[in-house]
N, CA, C and O atoms as CSV, one atom per row, in Angstrom:
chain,resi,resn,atom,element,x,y,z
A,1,UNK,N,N,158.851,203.347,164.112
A,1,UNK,CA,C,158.976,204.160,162.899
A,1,UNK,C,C,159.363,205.569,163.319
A,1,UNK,O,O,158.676,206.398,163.917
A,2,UNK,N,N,160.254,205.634,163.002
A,2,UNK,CA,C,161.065,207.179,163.015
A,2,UNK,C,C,160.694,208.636,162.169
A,2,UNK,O,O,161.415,209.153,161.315
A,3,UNK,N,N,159.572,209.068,162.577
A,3,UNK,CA,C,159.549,210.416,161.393
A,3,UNK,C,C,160.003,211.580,160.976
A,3,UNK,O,O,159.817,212.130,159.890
A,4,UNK,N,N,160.913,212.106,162.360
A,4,UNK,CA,C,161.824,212.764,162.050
A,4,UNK,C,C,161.009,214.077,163.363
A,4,UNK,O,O,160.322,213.984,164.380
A,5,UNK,N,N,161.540,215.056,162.642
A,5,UNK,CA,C,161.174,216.212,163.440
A,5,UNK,C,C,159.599,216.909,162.985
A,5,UNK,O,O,159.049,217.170,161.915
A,6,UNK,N,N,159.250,217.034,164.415
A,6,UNK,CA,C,157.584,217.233,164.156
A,6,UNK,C,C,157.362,219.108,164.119
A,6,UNK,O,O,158.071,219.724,164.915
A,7,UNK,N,N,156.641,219.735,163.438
A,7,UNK,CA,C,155.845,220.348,163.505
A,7,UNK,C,C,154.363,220.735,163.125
A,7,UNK,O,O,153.968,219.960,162.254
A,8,UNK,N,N,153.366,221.700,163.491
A,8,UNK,CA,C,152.381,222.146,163.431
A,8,UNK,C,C,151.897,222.796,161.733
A,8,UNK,O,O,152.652,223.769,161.715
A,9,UNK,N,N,151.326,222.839,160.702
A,9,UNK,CA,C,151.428,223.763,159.669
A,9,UNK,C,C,150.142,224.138,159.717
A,9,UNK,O,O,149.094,223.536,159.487
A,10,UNK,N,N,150.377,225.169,160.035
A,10,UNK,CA,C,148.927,226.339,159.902
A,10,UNK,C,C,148.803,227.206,158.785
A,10,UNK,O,O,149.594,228.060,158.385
A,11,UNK,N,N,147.345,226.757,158.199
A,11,UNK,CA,C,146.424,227.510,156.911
A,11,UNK,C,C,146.163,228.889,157.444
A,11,UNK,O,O,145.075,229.126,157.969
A,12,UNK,N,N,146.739,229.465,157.382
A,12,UNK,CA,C,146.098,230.775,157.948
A,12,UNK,C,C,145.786,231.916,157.006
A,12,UNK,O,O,146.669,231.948,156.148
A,13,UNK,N,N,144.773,232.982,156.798
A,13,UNK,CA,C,144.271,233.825,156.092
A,13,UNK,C,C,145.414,235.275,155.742
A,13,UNK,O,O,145.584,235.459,154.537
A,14,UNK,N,N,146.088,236.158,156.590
A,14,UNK,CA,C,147.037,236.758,156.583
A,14,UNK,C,C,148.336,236.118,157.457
A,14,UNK,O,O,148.089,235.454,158.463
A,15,UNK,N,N,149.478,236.305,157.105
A,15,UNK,CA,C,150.328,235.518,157.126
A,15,UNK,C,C,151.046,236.718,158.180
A,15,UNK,O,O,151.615,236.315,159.195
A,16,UNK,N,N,150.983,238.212,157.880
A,16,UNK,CA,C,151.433,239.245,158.727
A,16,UNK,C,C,150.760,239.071,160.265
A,16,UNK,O,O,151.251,238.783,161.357
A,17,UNK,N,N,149.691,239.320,159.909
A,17,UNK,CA,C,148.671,239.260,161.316
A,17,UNK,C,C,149.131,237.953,162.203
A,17,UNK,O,O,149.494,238.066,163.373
A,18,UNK,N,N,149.075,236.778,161.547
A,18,UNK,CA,C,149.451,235.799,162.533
A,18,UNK,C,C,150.820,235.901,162.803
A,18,UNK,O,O,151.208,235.841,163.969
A,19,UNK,N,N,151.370,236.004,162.146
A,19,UNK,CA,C,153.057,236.351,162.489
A,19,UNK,C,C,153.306,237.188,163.807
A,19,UNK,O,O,153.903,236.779,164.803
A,20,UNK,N,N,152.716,238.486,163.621
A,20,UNK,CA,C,152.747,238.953,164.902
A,20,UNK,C,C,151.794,238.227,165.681
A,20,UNK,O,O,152.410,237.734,166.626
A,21,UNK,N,N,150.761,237.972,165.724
A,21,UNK,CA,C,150.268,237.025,166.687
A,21,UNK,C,C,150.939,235.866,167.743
A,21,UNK,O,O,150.859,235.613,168.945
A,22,UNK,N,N,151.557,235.389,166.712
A,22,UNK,CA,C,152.752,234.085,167.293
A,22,UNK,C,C,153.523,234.640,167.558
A,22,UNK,O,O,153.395,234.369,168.752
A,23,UNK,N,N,154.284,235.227,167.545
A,23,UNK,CA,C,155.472,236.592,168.087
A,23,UNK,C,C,154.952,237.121,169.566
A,23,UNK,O,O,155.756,237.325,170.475
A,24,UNK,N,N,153.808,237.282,169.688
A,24,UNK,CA,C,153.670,237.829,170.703
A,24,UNK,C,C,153.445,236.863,171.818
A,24,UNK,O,O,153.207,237.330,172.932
A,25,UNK,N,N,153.509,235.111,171.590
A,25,UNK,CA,C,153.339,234.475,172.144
A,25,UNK,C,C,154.898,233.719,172.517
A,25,UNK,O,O,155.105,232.631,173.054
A,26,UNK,N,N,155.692,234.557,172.106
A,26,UNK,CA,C,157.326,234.037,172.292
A,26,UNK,C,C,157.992,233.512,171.050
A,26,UNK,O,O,159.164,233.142,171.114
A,27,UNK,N,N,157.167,233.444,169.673
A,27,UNK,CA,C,157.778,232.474,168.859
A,27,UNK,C,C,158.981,233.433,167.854
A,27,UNK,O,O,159.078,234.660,167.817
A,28,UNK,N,N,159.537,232.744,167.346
A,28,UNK,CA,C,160.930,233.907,166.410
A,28,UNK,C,C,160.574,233.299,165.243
A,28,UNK,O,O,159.945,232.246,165.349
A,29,UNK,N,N,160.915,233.859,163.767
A,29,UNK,CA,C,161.008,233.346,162.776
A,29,UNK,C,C,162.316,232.730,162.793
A,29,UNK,O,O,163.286,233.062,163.476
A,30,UNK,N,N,162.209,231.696,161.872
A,30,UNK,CA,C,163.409,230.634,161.757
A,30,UNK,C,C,163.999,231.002,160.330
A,30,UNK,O,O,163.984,230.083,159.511
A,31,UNK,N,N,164.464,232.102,159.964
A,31,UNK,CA,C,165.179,231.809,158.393
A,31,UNK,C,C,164.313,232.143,157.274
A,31,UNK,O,O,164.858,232.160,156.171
A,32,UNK,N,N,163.046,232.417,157.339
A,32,UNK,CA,C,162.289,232.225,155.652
A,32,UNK,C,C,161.743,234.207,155.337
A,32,UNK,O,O,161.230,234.955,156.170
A,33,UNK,N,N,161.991,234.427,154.343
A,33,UNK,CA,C,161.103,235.345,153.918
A,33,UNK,C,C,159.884,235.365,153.907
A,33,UNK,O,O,159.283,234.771,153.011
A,34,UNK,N,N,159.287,235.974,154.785
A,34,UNK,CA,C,157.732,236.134,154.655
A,34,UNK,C,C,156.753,236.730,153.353
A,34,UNK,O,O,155.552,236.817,153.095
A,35,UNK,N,N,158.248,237.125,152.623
A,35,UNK,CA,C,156.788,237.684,151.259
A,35,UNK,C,C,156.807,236.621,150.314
A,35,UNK,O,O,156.411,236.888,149.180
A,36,UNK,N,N,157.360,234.966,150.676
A,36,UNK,CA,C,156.562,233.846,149.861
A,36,UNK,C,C,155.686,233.193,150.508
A,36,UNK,O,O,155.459,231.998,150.322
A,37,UNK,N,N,154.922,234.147,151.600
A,37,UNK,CA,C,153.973,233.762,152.159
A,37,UNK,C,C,153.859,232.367,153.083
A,37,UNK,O,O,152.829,231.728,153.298
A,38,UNK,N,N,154.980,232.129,153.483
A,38,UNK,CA,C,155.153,231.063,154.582
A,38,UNK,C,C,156.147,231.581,155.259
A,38,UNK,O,O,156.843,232.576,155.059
A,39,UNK,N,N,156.123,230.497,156.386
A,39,UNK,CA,C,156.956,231.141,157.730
A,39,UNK,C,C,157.134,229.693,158.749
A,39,UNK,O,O,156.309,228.794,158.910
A,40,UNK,N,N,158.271,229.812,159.246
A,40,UNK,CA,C,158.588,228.699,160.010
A,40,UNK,C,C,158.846,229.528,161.315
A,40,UNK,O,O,159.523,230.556,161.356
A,41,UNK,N,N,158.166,228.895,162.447
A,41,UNK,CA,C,158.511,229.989,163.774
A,41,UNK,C,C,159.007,228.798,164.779
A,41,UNK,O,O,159.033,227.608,164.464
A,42,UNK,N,N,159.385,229.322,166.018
A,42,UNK,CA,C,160.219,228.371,166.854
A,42,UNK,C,C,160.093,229.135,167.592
A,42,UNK,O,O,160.069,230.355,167.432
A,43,UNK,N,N,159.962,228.348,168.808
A,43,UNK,CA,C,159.485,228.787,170.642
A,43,UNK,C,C,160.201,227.514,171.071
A,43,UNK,O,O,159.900,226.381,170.696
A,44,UNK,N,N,161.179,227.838,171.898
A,44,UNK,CA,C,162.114,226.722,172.119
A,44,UNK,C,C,162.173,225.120,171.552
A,44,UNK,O,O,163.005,224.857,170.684
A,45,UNK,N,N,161.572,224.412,171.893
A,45,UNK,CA,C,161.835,223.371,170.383
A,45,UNK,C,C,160.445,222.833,169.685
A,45,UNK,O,O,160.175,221.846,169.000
A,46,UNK,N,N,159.415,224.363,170.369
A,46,UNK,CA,C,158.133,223.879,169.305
A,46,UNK,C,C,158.301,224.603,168.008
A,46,UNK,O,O,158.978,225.620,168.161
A,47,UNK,N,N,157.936,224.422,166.885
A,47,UNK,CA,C,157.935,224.485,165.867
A,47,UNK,C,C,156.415,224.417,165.132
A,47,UNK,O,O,155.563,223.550,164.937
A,48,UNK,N,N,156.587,225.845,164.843
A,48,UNK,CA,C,154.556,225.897,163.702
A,48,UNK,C,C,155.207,226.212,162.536
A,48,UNK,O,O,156.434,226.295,162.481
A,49,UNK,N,N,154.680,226.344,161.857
A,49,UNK,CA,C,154.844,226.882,160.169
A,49,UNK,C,C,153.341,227.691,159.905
A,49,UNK,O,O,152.215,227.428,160.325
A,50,UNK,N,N,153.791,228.676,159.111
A,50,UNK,CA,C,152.495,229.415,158.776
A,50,UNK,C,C,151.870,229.150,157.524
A,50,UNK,O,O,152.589,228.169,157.336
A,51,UNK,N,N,151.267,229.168,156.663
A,51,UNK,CA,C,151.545,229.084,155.537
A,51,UNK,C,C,150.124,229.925,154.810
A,51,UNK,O,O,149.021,229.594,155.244
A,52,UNK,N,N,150.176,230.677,154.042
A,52,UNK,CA,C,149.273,231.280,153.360
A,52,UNK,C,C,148.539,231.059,151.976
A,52,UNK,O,O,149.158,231.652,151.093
A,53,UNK,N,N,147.334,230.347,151.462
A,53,UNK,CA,C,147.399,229.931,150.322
A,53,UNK,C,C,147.843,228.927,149.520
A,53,UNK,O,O,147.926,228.769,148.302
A,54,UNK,N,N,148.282,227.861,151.117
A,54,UNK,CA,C,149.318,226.849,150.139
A,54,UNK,C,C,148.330,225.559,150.044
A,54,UNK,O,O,148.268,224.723,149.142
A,55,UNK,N,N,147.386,225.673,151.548
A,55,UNK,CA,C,146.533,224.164,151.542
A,55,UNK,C,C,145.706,224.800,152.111
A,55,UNK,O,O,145.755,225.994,152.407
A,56,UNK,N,N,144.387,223.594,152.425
A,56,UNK,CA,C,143.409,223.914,152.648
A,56,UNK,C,C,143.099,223.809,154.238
A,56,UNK,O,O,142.263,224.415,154.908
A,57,UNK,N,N,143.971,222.921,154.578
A,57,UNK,CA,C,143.168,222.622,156.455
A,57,UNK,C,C,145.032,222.723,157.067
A,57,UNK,O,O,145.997,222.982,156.348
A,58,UNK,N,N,145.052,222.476,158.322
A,58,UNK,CA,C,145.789,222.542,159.166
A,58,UNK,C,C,146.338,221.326,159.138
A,58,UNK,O,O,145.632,220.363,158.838
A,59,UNK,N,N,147.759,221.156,159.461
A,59,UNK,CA,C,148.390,219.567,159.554
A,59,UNK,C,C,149.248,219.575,159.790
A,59,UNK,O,O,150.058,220.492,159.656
A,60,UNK,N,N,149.442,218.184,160.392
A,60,UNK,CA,C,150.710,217.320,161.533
A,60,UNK,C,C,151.715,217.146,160.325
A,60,UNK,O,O,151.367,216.325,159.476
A,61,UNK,N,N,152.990,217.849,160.117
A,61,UNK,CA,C,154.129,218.070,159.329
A,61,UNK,C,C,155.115,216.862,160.498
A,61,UNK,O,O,154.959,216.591,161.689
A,62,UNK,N,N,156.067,216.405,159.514
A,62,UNK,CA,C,156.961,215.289,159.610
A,62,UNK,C,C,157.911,216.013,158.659
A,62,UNK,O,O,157.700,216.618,157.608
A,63,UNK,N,N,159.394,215.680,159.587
A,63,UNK,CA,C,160.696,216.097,158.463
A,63,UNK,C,C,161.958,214.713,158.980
A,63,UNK,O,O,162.763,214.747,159.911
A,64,UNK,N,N,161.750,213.803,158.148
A,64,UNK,CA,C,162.854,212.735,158.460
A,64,UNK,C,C,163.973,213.223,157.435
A,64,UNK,O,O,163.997,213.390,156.216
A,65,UNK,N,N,165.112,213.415,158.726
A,65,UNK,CA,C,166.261,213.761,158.524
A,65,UNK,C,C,166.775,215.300,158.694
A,65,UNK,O,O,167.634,216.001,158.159
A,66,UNK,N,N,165.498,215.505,160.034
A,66,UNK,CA,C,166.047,216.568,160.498
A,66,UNK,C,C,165.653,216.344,161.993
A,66,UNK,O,O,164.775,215.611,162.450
A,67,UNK,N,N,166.489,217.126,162.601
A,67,UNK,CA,C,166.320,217.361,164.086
A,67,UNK,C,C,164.962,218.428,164.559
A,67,UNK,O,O,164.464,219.422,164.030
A,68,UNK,N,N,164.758,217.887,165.450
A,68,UNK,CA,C,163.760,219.115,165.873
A,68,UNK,C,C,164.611,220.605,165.754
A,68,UNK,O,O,163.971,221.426,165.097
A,69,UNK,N,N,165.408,220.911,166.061
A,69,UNK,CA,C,165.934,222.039,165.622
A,69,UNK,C,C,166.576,222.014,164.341
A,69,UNK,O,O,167.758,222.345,164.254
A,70,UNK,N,N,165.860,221.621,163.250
A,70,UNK,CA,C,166.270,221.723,161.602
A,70,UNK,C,C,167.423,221.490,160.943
A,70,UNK,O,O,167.733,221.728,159.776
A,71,UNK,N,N,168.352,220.722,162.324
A,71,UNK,CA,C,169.621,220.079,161.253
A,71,UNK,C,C,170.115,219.003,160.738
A,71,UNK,O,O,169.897,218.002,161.420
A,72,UNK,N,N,170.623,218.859,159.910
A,72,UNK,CA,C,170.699,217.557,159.587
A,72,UNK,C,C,170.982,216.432,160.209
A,72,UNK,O,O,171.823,216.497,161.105
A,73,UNK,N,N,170.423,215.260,159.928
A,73,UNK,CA,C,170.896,214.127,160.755
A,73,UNK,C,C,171.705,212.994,159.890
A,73,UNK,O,O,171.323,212.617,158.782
A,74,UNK,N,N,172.708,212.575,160.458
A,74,UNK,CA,C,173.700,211.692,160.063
A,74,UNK,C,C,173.020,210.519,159.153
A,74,UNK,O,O,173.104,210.161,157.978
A,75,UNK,N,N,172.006,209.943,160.794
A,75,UNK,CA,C,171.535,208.213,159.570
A,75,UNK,C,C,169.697,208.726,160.076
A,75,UNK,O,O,169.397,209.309,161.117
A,76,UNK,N,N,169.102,208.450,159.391
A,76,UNK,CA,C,167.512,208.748,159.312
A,76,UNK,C,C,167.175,207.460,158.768
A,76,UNK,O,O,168.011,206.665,158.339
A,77,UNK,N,N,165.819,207.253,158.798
A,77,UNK,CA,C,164.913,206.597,157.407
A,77,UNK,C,C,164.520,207.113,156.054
A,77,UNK,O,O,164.383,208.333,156.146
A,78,UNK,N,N,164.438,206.968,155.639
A,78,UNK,CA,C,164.279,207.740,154.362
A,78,UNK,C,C,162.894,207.834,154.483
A,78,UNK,O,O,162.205,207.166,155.254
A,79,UNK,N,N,162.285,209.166,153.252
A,79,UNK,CA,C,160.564,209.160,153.318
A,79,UNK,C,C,160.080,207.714,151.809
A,79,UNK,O,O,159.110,207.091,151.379
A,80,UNK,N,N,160.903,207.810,151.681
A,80,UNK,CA,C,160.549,206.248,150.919
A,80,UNK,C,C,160.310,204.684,151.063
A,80,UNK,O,O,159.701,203.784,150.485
A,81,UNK,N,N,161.187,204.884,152.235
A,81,UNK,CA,C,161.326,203.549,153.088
A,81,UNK,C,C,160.046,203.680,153.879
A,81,UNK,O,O,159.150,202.845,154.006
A,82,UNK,N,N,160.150,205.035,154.443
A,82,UNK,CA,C,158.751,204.883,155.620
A,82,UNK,C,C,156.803,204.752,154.733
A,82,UNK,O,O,155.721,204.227,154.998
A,83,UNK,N,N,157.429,205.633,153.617
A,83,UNK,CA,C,156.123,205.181,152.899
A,83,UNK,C,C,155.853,203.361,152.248
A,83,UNK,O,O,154.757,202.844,152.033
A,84,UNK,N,N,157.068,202.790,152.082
A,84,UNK,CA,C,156.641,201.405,151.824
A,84,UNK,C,C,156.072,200.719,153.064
A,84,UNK,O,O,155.004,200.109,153.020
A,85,UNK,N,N,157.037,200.866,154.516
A,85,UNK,CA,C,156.452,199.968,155.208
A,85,UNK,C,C,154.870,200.627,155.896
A,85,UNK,O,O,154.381,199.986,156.826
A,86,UNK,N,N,154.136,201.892,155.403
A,86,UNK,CA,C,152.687,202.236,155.468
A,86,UNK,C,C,152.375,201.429,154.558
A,86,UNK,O,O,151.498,200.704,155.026
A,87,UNK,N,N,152.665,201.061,153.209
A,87,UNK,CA,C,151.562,200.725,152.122
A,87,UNK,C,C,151.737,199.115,152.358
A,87,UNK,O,O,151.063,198.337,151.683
A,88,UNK,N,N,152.772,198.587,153.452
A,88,UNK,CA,C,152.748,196.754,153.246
A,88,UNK,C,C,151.447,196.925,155.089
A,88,UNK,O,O,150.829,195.962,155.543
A,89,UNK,N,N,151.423,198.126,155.608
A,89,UNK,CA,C,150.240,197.866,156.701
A,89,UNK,C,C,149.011,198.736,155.916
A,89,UNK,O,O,148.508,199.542,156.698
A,90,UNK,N,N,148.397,198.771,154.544
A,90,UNK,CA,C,147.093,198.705,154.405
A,90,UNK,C,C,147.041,200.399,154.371
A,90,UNK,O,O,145.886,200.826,154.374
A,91,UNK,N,N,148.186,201.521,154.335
A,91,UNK,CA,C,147.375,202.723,154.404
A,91,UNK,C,C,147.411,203.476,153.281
A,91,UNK,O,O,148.285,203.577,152.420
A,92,UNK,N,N,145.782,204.271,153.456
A,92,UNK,CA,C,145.745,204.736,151.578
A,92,UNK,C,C,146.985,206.408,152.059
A,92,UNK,O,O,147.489,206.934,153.051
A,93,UNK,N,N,146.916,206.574,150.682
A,93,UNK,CA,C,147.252,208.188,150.561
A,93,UNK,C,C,146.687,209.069,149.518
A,93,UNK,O,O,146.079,208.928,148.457
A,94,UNK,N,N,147.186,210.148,150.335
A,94,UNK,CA,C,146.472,211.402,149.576
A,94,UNK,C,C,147.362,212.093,148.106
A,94,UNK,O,O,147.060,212.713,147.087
A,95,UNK,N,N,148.415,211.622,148.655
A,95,UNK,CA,C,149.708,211.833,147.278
A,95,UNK,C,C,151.184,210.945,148.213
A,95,UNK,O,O,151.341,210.697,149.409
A,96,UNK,N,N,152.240,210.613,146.719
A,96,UNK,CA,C,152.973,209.762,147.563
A,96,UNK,C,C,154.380,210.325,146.877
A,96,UNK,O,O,154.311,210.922,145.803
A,97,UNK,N,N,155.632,210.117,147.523
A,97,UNK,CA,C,156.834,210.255,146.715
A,97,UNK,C,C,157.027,209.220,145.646
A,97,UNK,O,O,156.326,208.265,145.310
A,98,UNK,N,N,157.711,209.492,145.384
A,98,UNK,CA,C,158.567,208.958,144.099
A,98,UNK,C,C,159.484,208.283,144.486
A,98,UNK,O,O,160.601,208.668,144.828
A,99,UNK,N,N,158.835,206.634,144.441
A,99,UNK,CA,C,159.704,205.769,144.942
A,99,UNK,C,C,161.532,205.724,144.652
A,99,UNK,O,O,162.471,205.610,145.440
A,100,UNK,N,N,161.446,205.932,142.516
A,100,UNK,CA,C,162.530,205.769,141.751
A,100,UNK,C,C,163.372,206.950,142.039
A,100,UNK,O,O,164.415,207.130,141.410
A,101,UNK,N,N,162.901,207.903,143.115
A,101,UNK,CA,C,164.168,208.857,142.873
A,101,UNK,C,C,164.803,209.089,144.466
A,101,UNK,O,O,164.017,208.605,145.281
A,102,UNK,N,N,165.890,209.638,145.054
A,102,UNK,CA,C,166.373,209.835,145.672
A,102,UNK,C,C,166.383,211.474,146.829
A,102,UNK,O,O,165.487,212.216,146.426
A,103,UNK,N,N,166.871,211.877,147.612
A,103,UNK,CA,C,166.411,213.317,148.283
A,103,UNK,C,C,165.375,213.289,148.424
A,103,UNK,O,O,164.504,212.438,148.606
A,104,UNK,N,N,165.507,214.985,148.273
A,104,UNK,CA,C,164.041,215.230,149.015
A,104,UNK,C,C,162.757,214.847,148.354
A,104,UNK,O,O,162.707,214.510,147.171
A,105,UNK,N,N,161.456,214.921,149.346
A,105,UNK,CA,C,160.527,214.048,148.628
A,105,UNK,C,C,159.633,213.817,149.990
A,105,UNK,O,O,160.050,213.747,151.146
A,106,UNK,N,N,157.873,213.688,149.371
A,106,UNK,CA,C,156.716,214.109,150.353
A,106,UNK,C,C,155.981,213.144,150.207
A,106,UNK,O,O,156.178,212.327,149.308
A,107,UNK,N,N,154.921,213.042,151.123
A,107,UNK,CA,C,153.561,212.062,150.798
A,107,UNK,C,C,152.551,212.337,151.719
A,107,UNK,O,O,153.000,212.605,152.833
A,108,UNK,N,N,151.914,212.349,151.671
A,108,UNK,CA,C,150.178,212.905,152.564
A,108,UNK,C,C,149.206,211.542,153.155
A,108,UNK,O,O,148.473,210.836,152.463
A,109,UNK,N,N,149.387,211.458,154.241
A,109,UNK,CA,C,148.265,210.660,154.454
A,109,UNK,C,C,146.816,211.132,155.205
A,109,UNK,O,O,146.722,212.319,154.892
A,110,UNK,N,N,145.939,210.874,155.829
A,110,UNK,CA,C,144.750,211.449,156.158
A,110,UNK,C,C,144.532,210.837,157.672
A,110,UNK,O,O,144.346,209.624,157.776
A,111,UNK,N,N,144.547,211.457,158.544
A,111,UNK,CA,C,143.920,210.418,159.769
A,111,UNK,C,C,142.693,210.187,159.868
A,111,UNK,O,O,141.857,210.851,159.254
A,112,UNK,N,N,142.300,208.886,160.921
A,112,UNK,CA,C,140.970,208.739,161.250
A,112,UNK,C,C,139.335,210.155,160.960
A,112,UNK,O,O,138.243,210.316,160.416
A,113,UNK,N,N,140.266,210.719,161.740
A,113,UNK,CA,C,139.610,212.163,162.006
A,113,UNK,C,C,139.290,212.961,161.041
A,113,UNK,O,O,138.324,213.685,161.282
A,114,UNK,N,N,140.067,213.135,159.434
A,114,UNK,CA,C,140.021,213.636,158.487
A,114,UNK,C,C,141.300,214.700,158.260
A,114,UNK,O,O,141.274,215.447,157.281
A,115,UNK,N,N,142.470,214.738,159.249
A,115,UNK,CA,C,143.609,215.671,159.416
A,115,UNK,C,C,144.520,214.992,158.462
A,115,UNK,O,O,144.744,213.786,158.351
A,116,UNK,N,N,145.065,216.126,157.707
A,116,UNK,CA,C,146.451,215.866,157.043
A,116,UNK,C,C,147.758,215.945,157.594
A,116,UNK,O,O,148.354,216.961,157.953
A,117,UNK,N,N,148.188,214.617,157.626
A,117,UNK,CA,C,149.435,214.153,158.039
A,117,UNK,C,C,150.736,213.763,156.880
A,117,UNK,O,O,150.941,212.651,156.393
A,118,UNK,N,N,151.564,215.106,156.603
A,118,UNK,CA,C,152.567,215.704,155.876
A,118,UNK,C,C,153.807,215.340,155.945
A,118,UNK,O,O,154.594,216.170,156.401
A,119,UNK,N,N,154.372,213.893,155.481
A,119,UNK,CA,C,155.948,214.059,155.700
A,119,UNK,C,C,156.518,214.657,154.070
A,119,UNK,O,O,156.425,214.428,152.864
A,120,UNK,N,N,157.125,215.535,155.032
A,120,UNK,CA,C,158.083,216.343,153.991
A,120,UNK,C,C,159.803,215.791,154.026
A,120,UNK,O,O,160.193,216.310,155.071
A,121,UNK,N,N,160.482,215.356,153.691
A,121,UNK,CA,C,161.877,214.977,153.488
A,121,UNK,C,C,162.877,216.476,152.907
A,121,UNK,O,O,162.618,216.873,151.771
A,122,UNK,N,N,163.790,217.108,153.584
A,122,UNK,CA,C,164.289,217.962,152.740
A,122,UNK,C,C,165.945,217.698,152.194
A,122,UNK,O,O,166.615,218.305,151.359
A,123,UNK,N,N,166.231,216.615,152.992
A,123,UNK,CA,C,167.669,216.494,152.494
A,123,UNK,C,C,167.496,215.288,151.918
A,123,UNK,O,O,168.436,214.736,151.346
């Protein structure tokens, strides 16, 4: 099962403070305005996201149909396809896409542990 390109998404309290924080650890912002209170950073092909206010805990982000460096990919799985063949092996979720529609499109599952595991689809 193919999920695409992985990153880190961090709940964090100020979104400035950690910014420079991760900055000072080598990371660059990737493209986003920081005054909608998220942030995508990149340290050669690791990838965190910041995010301020958006969720509650920290989580393993999935992007099928992108590259680890955020570009598009030719042939992927879709996040629809990959959510059917989870629900024919038995796994619950926390929210799911929308089977009937097409693009982009998300679903949440939970691990063992209690961590949220995020595929996001953007193309």
């Amino acid at each position: 099962m193919e999920l695409g390109a992985f990153s880190l998404s961090l709940n964090v309290k100020d979104i400035a403070t950690s910014a420079a924080f991760y900055e000072k650890l080598g990371f660059s912002s990737h493209g986003v305005d920081i005054t909608q209170n998220w942030l995508i950073l990149k340290n050669g092909e690791t990838v965190i996201g910041l995010f301020q206010g958006m969720f509650d805990k920290n989580m393993l982000t999935f992007n099928p149909g992108w590259t680890q460096g955020t570009e598009p990919l030719d042939s992927f799985t879709d996040v629809r396809d990959l959510q059917r063949q989870l629900k024919a092996q038995g796994t619950q979720f926390v929210s799911e896409a929308d089977e009937e529609t097409t693009g982009p499109a998300s679903f949440i599952v939970v691990d063992p542990d209690g961590n949220p595991v995020l595929v996001d689809q953007h193309v």
